[in-house]
Every structure is written in structure tokens, then in C-alpha cells.
N, C-alpha and C positions, 0 to 999 in steps of 0.2 A: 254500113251500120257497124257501132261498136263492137268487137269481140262478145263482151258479157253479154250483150242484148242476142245476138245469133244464138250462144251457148242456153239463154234463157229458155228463148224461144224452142231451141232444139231439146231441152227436157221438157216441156209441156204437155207434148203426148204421150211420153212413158210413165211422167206423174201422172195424170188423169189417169191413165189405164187402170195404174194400178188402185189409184183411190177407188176408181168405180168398182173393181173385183173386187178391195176389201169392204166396199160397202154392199155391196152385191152378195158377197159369203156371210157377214159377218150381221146384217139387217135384214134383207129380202129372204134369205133363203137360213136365217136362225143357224149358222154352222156356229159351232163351239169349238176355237181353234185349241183350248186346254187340252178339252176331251180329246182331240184328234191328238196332239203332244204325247197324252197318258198314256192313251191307247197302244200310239207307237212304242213307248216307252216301258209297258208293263210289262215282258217279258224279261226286260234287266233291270226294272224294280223287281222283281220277284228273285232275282237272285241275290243282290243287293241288298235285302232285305233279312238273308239268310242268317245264320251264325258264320258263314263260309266267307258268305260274299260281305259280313261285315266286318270280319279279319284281315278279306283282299283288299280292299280299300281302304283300311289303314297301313297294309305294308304300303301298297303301290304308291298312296302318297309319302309315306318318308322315303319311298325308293326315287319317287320324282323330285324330292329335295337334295337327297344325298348326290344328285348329279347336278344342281344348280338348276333342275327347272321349277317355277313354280308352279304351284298346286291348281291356281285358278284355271291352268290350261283345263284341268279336267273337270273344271264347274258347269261347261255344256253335256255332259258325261250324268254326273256326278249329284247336282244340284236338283233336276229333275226326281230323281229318285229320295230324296231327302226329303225334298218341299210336298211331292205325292204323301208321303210316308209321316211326316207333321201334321198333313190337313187329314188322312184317315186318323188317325190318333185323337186329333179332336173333335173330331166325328164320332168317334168309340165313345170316348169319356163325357160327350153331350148325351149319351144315350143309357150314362150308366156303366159301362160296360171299358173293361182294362182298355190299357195300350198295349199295342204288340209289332208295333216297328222299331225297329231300335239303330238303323240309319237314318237319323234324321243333323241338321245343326244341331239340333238343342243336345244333341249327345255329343257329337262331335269336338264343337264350339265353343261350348260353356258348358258344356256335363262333365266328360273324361278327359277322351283321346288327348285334345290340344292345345293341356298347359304350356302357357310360354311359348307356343305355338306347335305344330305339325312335329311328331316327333318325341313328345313330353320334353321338350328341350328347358321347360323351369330348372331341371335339377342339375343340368350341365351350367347352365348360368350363375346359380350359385357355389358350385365347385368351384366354377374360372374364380368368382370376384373372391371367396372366404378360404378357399385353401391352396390357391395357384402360388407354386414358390419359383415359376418362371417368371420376368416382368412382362412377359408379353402375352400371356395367358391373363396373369390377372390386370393389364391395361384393356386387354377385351373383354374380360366379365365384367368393370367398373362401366365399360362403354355399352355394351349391351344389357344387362340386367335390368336397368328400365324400360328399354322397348319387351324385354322379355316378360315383366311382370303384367304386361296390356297385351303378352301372345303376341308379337311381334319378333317371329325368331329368323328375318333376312338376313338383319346385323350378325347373328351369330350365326348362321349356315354358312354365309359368306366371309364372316369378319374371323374365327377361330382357327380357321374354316374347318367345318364338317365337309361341305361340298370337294369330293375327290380329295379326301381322305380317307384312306381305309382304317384308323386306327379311330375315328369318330363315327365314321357312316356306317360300320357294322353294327356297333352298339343303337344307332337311328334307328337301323333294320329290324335288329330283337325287338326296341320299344314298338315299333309298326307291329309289331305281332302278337308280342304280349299282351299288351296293354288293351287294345281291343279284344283278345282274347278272353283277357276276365275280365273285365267292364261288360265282355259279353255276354258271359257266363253267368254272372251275376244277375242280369234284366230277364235274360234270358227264364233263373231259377227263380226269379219274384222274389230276389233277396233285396235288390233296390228295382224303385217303380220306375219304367219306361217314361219318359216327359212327354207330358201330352198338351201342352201349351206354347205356342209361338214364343221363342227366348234368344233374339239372333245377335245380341249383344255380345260379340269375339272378345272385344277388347275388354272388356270387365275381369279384373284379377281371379284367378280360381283362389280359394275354393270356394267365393260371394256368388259367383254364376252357379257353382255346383249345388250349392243350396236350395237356390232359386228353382231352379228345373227341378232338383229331383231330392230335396230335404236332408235331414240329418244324415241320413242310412247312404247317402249319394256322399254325402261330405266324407263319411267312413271310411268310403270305398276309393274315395280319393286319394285320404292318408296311406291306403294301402299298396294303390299305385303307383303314390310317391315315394313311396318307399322299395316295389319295386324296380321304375327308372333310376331311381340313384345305386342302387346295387349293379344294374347292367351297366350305366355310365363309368361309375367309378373305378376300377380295373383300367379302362380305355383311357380314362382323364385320367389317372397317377402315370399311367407309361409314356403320355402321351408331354404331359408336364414333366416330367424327368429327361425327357429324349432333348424340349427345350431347353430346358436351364443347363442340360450337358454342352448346349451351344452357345449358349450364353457368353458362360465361363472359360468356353474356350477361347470364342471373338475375343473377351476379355484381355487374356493374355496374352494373346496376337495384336 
């Protein structure tokens, strides 16, 4: 017999098997594979959830960028406690009654943390392209700044590089701290409201997603963000464009 036909035939029974278990668990016997997920899962949603554990999870992911891994690795992590923490929200606010998760995407995503992507990287992107007096800083902010304005910050994790650069990846580090810090601080004091609406649209420019989730008082809070990423950036991008163009100038002359 042909190979493919052997190979067919030899998954036959472990297909079956398992169709029959998940029809077995999932039909006869009424298991709820979510509930059993949450379940597992609600002791690090509840941390997750915290003011604490929604600080660590803004560092940790700009700390997984600044090393060149992406973020998605921690969406089996990660994502669980979000998606939990979105659907009680909307659960609350069917009832009347606040939001009080504030790891969710809709914060994340398109509320604060991840203009221009992981990192608040919008305001490095516009540094490279409007003030970069190296050509090779401002040929990566002209190359990036569009993927950055849809939160697409690979090109520029990679392309600047932040990734194993200490003179960019510290500055990453602060925004992973701050920025969730009073983003946090904020929902946390009822000075802007907790999103309590499914809103997983990443690529939508801020601050149109900031609105959207979480209205004017979220838009405010954003200018205010923005203002402090460009403060921690800026220090690291003028030393960092100076150290370039001293090379520049010298290849130049050489």
C-alpha cells in the first residue's frame, strides 16, 4: 500500500479516540473546558489583576522586547487573565455595577500601555523621524513611523535597534514601569473609568482607540503619558543620535 494510505490509516485510532473523549467530556458528561481553564488559571488572574501584578506585566513585556523576544510568547500566560478580566467587566457593567479589572487588552491594547506598540514606543518614533540629526536614525524613524502609528513597533525594536541596546532598552524599561504605573493609578482612583467593553482593535492609531474604550478623561490621560514617555525617551535618543552622527562624520572623513 502507499505510504499516505498506511500513515492514514495509522492515525485513525488516535483521531477517533480523541474525538470520542471530546465528545464524551464536552456532550455526555456537560464539562465546561473554560471553567476548568479559569479555574486553573485564577490564582494568577488574581495577581494579575492587582495594581502589582499590572505593573509586572508591563515591565516584563518591554523587558521581553528589549531582548528581541516577542510578547506573543506570553499570550498562553498572559491572555487568559485579560480575556477572564474583560468578560467579568462586562458582567459588572450588565449589572449596573463598575469595572474593576484593569489587565485587560482594552487597557493594554488600545487604552494606554501600547502606543505605537509595547513599550509606549510612539514617541521614540517620532523623535527618530522630526528631530534625528544622524541619517541613520532619521532613515529609521521615516521607515518605521508608519508601522508605529498602527502599534507595530518590530521595525523599530529591531530596525533602531532597542533590542541589546542599553542606551534605548533602559529607557523601554522605565516606560514598562511608569506608564502602567499611572495608567494604573488612575483606574485604579476612578479618575478615568476601567473599559468594560470588548475593544481588541491593536492596530487602531491612539488616541481614536483611547476614546473609544475609555472617553475623554482616558484621551487626557494619555496626553499625559505621552508626555511622560517622551521625557524618559528623550535623554536616551539625543545621546544616543549624537554618539551616531559622531560616526557619521567621522566614516566621512575616512
Amino acid at each position: 500500500m502507499p505510504e499516505f494510505i498506511v500513515n492514514l490509516f495509522d492515525s485513525l485510532i488516535p483521531i477517533t479516540f480523541i474525538i470520542f473523549i471530546g465528545w464524551l467530556g464536552l456532550t455526555a458528561k456537560n464539562i465546561d473546558p473554560f471553567k476548568i481553564v479559569t479555574s486553573l488559571f485564577s490564582p494568577l488572574s488574581i495577581i494579575g489583576q492587582s495594581y502589582i501584578g499590572f505593573i509586572v506585566i508591563g515591565f516584563v513585556y518591554s523587558l521581553f522586547y528589549s531582548f528581541g523576544i516577542s510578547t506573543w510568547t506570553l499570550s498562553p500566560i498572559i491572555l487568559p487573565i485579560m480575556l477572564s478580566g474583560i468578560a467579568e467587566n462586562e458582567r459588572l457593567a450588565a449589572h449596573g455595577l463598575k469595572a474593576v479589572n484593569i489587565t485587560t487588552q482594552e487597557v493594554f491594547y488600545t487604552g494606554f500601555i501600547a502606543a505605537g506598540g509595547i513599550g509606549f514606543t510612539i514617541t521614540l518614533a517620532i523623535m527618530m523621524l522630526f528631530l534625528s540629526k544622524s541619517q541613520q536614525l532619521k532613515a529609521v524613524g521615516r521607515a518605521t513611523f508608519p508601522a508605529s502609528i498602527l502599534n507595530i513597533n518590530e521595525p523599530l525594536v529591531y530596525g533602531a535597534p532597542i533590542a541589546f541596546n542599553p542606551l534605548l532598552m533602559i529607557p523601554m524599561w522605565l516606560n514598562g514601569i511608569l506608564i502602567p504605573a499611572v495608567a494604573g493609578a488612575a483606574m485604579r482612583l476612578n479618575i478615568v473609568p476601567i473599559p468594560d467593553k470588548v475593544f481588541w482593535i491593536w492596530y487602531l492609531p491612539f488616541p481614536v482607540s483611547t476614546y473609544i474604550t475609555t472617553g475623554i478623561k482616558g484621551v487626557l490621560l494619555f496626553v499625559i503619558l505621552f508626555i511622560l514617555s517622551w521625557t524618559i525617551y528623550y535623554p536616551f535618543f539625543k545621546y544616543y543620535d549624537a554618539q551616531l552622527l559622531t560616526n557619521e562624520l567621522e566614516n566621512r572623513k575616512n
